[in-house]
N, C-alpha and C positions, 0 to 999 in steps of 0.2 A: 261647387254645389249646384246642381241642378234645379231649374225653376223648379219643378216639381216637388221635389223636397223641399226648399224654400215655402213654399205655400204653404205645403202641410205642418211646417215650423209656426210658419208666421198665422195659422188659425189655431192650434192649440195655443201659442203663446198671447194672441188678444183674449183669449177664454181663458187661459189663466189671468188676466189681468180685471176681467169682468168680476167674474166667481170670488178670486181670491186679494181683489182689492181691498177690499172694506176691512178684510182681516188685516191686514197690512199696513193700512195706515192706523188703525187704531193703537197696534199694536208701536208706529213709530212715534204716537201722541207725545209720550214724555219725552221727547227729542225737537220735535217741533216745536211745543209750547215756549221754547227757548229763543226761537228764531221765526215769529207769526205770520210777517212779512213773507218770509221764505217758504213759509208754510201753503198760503195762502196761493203763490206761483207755483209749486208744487200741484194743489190740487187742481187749481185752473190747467196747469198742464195736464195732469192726467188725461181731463178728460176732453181736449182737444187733440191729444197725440194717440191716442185710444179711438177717437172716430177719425181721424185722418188716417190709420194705419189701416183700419176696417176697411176702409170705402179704397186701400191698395187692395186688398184683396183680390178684387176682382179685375183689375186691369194687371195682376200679376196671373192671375190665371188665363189672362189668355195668349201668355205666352208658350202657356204648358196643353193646352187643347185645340182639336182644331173640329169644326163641324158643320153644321149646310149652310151653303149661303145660305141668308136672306135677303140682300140687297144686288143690284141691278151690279151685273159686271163691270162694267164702269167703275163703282161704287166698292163694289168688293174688291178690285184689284188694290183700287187706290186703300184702301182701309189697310189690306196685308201689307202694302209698302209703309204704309206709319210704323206697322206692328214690329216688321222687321229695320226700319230703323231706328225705334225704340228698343226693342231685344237686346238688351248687352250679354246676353247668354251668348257662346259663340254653339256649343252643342247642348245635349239634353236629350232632343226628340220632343215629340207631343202625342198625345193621346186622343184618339177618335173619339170624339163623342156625337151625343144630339143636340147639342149647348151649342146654337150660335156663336162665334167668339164675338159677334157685334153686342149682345145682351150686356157681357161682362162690363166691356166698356159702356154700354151707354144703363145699363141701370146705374151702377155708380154715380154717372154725372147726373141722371134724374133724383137719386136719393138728396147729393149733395143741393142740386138747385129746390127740390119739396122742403128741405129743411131748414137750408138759407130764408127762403120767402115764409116757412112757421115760426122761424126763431125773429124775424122783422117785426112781424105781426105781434106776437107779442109781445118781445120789449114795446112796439108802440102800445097795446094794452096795457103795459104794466107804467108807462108814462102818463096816461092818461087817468089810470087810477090813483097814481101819486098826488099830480093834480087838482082831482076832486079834492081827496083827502087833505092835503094840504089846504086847498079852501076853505074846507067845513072847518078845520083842527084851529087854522090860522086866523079865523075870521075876526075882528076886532083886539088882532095883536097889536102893540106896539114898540116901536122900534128904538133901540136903546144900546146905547155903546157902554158897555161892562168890558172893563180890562181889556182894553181893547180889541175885543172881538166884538161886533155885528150880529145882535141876537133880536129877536123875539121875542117879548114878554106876553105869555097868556093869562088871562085874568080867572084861573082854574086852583081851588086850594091843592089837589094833590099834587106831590112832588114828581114834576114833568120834566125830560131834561132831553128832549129828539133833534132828531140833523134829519132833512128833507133836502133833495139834491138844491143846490143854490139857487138854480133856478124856478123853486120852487119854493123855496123861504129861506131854508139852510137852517142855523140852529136856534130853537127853538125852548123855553127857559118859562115855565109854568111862576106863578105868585108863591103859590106853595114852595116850590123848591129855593128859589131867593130868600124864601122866611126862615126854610132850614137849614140853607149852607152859608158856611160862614165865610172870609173873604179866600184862604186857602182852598178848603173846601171846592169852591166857587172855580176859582185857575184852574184846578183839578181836569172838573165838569167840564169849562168852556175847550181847553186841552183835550179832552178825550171827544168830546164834538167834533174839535176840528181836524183833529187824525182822521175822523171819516170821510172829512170834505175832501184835504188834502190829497188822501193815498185813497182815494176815488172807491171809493167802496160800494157805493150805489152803482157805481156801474160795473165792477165786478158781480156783485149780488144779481144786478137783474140778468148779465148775461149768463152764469149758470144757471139762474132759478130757470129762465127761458129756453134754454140747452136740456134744461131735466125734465120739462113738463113734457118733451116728447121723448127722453130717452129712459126717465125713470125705470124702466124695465131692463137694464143695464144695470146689476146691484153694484157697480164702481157709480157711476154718477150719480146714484141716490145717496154714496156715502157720503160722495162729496160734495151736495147740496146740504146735508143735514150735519155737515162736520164745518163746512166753511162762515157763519155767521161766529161760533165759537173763536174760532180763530181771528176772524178782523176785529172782534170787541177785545183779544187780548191786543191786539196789534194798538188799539187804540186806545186801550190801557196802558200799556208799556210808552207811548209819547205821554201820556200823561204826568206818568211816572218821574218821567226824566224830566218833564218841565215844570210840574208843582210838589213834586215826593211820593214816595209810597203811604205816609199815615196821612195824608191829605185825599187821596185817594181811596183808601182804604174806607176813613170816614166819609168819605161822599157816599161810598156806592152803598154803606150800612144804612144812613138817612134817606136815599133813596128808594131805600129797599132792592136790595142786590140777588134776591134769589123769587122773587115774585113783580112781576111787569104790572104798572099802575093803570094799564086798560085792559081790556079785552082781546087775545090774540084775534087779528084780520083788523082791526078797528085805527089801524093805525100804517095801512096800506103805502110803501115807500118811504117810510121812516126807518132811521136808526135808531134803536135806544137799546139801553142795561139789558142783556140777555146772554146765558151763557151757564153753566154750571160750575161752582166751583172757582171762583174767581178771587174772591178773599183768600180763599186759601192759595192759589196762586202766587199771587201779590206778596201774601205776607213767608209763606214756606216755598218758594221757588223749587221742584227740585232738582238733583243734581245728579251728576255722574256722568253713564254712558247708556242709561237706559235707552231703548228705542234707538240706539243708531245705528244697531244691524237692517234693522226693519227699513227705516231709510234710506241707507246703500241701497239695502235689495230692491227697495222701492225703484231709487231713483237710476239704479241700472237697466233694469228693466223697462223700463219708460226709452233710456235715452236708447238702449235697442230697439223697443217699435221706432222710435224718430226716427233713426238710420235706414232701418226697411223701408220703413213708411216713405221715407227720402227718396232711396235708391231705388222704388219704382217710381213714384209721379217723378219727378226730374227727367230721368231718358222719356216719357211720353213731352212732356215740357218743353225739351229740347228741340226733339222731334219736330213738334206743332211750330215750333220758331222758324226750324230752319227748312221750311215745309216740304217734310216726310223726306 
């Protein structure tokens, strides 16, 4: 296969994965919900092997075009000795264009370092609001050991039940809600808490929210910010499950109120708590068969094909750069 076909493979195939994601995974939902964990690495892949395969794009085309310098001969000699031994193409040809073959390469790596240094930026934003929040939410907690988990007692009647990263309180257990759950109940709640501390969910959360606040415009990574908080509450559900029951569970999240959040969405900035559609009925009617698991294949074939692409160009440039040019 020729670079050049290669490219024009591998731009229609990131476009169908932008466009036709969202459809996709919806459609593998009843196959995931089985497996949330798996779920949940699934979409964080997405939308890592989806900007990694993009930003080959262009150091794959400039193996396919060639066009004016812009750089001091010196400079341009030295660049086409990378290019070519990077090039695992042995033939093909190239194509004249106006396109520096320098742009290709170095917009990419500017893309990659602009968005490296916005995606910093704001997880430390969204660290700092956690923070706050945890301050104001926490402020004259106290500290209490319930079944042996490490909680938070708020002196608040509604029934509160949040996980803030550990380093920031961790979970968090209103008056109200110890007045309504009972000692089951209770194991449930502290159990689905600590699935979020444990399988680190605050940090999966903040690095796509952080990922999509600049790539939102990607209808794949808008799916899979507003698809993935569904998924870690079932994940977190399902430890729960295994370690105090499903009608222990069940009953918690009804006393809770499992289909309406006991503040105001934003007001609770860095926190986990009960959100999710549909969850009781999860719990109680699991369901079954083989629904969605075409959608899944096709999903996770197509993924592991960008990887390979996306692979088999940065690597020969990788290699290249090691064993210099």
């Amino acid at each position: 296969m020729t670079p050049g076909l290669l490219a024009g493979l591998l731009a229609v195939a990131l476009l169908a994965a932008a466009v036709l994601g969202p459809w996709m995974l919806r459609g593998a939902a009843p196959a995931l919900v089985h497996a949330p964990r798996l779920a949940v690495g699934l979409l964080f892949g997405s939308v890592l092997i989806w900007l990694g395969t993009a930003l080959a794009l262009g150091p794959l085309l400039a193996w396919v075009v060639t066009g004016p310098d812009v750089l001091p001969a010196p400079a341009a000699q030295a660049c086409q000795q990378c290019l070519n031994a990077a090039n695992p193409f042995l033939s093909g040809g190239t194509v004249d264009t106006a396109v520096p073959v320098v742009l290709l390469l170095a917009l990419p790596a500017l893309v990659t370092a602009a968005l490296g240094t916005a995606v910093t930026r704001e997880c430390w934003r969204r660290q700092r609001e956690s923070r706050r929040t945890a301050d104001r939410v926490l402020a004259g907690a106290t500290h209490r050991r319930l079944l042996g988990h490490d909680v938070l007692v708020l002196d608040d009647e509604r029934p509160l039940a949040l996980t803030f990263p550990v380093r920031h309180g961790g979970i968090a257990l209103s008056t109200g809600a110890l007045r309504s759950l009972d000692r089951a109940e209770l194991a449930a709640v502290l159990a689905h808490e600590e699935a979020h501390l444990r399988q680190h969910h605050h940090l999966v959360t903040g690095l796509v929210s952080s990922l999509a606040r600049h790539l939102r415009w990607v209808p794949l990574v808008a799916a899979v910010e507003a698809a993935l908080p569904d998924y870690l509450e079932i994940a977190a559900d399902n430890h729960a499950r295994q370690r105090a029951g499903t009608p222990a569970l069940v009953s918690a999240l009804v006393r809770l109120g499992e289909r309406a959040s006991p503040v105001p969405e934003g007001q609770l900035a860095g926190a986990l708590h009960a959100a999710g559609p549909e969850r009781i009925r999860h719990l109680v009617l699991p369901g079954s068969g083989a629904a969605g698991a075409l959608p899944v294949l096709a999903v996770t074939t197509h993924l592991l094909v960008l990887a390979v692409v996306g692979a088999a160009v940065h690597l020969p440039y990788l290699l290249a750069a090691l064993n210099g040019c």
